[in-house]
N, C-alpha and C positions, 0 to 999 in steps of 0.2 A: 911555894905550894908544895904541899908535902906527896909524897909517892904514893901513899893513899888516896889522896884526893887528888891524883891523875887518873890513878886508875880506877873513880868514882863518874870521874868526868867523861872518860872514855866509853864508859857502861853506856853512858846517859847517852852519847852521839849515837851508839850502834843502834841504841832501843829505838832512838827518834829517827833510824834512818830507815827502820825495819819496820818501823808504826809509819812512815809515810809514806812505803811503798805500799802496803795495803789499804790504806784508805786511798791511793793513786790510781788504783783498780777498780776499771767502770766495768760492769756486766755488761754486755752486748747482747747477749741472746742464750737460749737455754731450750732445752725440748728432751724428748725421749725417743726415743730407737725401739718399737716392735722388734722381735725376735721368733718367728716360728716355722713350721716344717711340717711335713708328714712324710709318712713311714709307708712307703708304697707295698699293699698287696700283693700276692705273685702273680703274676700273667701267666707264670708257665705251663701249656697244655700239651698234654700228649694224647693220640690218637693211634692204634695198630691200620696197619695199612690191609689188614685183613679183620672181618670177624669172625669168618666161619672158613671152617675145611673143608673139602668133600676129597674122601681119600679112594681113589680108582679100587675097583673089586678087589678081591682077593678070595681065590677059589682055597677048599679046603685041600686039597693037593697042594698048592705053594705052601698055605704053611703048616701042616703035618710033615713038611717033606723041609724046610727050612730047620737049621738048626736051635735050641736053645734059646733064648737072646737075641736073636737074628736080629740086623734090621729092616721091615720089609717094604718102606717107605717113609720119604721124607716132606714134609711140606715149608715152604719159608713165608715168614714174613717179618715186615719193621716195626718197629715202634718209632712214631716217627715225632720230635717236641720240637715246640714251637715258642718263640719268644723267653725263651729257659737260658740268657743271659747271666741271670744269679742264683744258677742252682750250684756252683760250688766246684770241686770234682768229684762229690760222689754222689751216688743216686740209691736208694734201696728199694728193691721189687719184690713186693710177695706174691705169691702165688696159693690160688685154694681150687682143688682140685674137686669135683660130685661124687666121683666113685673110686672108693680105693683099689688097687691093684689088686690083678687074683693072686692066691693064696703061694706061698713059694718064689713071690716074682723077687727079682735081683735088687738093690737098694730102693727097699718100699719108700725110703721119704719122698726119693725123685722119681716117682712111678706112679701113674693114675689109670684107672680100667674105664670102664664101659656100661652100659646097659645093655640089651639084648633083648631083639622082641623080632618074633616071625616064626623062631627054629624051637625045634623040638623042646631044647636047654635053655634056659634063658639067669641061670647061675652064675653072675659075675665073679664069682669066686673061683671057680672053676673054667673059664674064659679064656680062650685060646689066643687073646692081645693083651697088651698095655702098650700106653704113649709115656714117653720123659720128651720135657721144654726144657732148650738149650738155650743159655743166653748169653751175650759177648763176655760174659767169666765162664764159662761152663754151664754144666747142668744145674737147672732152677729145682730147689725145693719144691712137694706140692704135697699140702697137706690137706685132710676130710673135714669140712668143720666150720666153724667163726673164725678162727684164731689160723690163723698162715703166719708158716717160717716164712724167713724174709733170708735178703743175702744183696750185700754192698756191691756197687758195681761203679767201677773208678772208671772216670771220664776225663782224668786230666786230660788225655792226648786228643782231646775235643778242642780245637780251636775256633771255631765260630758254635756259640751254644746257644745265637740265637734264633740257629735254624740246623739241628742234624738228627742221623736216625741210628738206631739199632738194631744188630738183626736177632732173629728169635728165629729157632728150629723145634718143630715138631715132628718127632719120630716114632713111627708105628714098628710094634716089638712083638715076636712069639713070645708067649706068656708058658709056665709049665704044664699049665689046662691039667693038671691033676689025674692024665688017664685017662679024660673025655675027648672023643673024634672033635677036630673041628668041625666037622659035617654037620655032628649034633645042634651049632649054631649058626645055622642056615638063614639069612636071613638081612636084620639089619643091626647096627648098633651107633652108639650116640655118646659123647661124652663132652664135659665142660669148665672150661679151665679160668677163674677169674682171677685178673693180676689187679695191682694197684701196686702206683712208681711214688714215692714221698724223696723228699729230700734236704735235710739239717735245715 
């Protein structure tokens, strides 16, 4: 036998050994595997642990007699979320203020005035307060309008996120009042600050 037709022969065993393992293969069983999921909505809700102020009088003696800028009262409250597990570590809070600061007042973005109704003046322009909202980064933006600055607020160092709170400062300010008595705004005044918290 020649070496060629060894290695014709040889061909032939593997093929036939290769062809009857596959036909030696019984199917036993066969099916399909479903695959699906959803993509959970956020739960996250937040609530302020106050909605309203009421900030104790303030004669016109205190603040004619207060400097500049003063501060002449604080009020606190939280923002407190709930089930906010997959918010991330950062949060963004705008803020939109109803009446802009009187005229002259100290950093107008983070500054909001008043209405006035009883006293003589009722000029919020010329207005002897404004408020600035503080929030665990600093001072919050608060802008007149639809459209509110926003500003990022890092919560890595939040270890359980899916139950904690923040705190928010509301501070009452001598305003430049442009030369009018406080006197002249005798009475009462009203102002209103909407936030809204998003996050990635």
């Amino acid at each position: 036998m020649s070496f060629k037709n060894k290695l014709s022969l040889a061909a032939l065993c593997a093929a036939a050994m290769v062809s009857g393992s596959a036909v030696a293969a019984t199917e036993v069983g066969k099916g399909t595997i479903a695959v699906a999921g959803t993509i959970g909505a956020a739960t996250c809700s937040v609530t302020a642990s106050k909605s309203s102020l009421t900030i104790p009088k303030l004669t016109p003696t205190q603040i004619s007699g207060a400097t500049l800028n003063a501060e002449l009262n604080k009020q606190e409250l939280t923002l407190d979320f709930k089930d906010c597990a997959a918010v991330g570590d950062t949060l963004n809070i705008a803020m939109v203020r109803d009446v802009a600061p009187p005229t002259g007042t100290a950093a107008q973005a983070y500054s909001a005035g008043f209405t006035y109704t009883g006293g003589t003046s009722t000029d919020s322009t010329k207005a002897p307060l404004y408020y600035k909202v503080k929030g665990p980064s600093g001072l919050l933006p608060l802008t007149t309008g639809v459209t509110a600055s926003s500003m990022d607020i890092d919560i890595s160092s939040v270890t359980d996120k899916d139950s904690f709170s923040l705190p928010v400062e509301l501070t009452i300010h001598k305003a430049p009042a442009s030369g009018t008595h406080p006197s002249l705004f005798a009475g009462s005044y009203a102002g209103n600050v909407a936030w809204t918290i998003e996050y990635p």
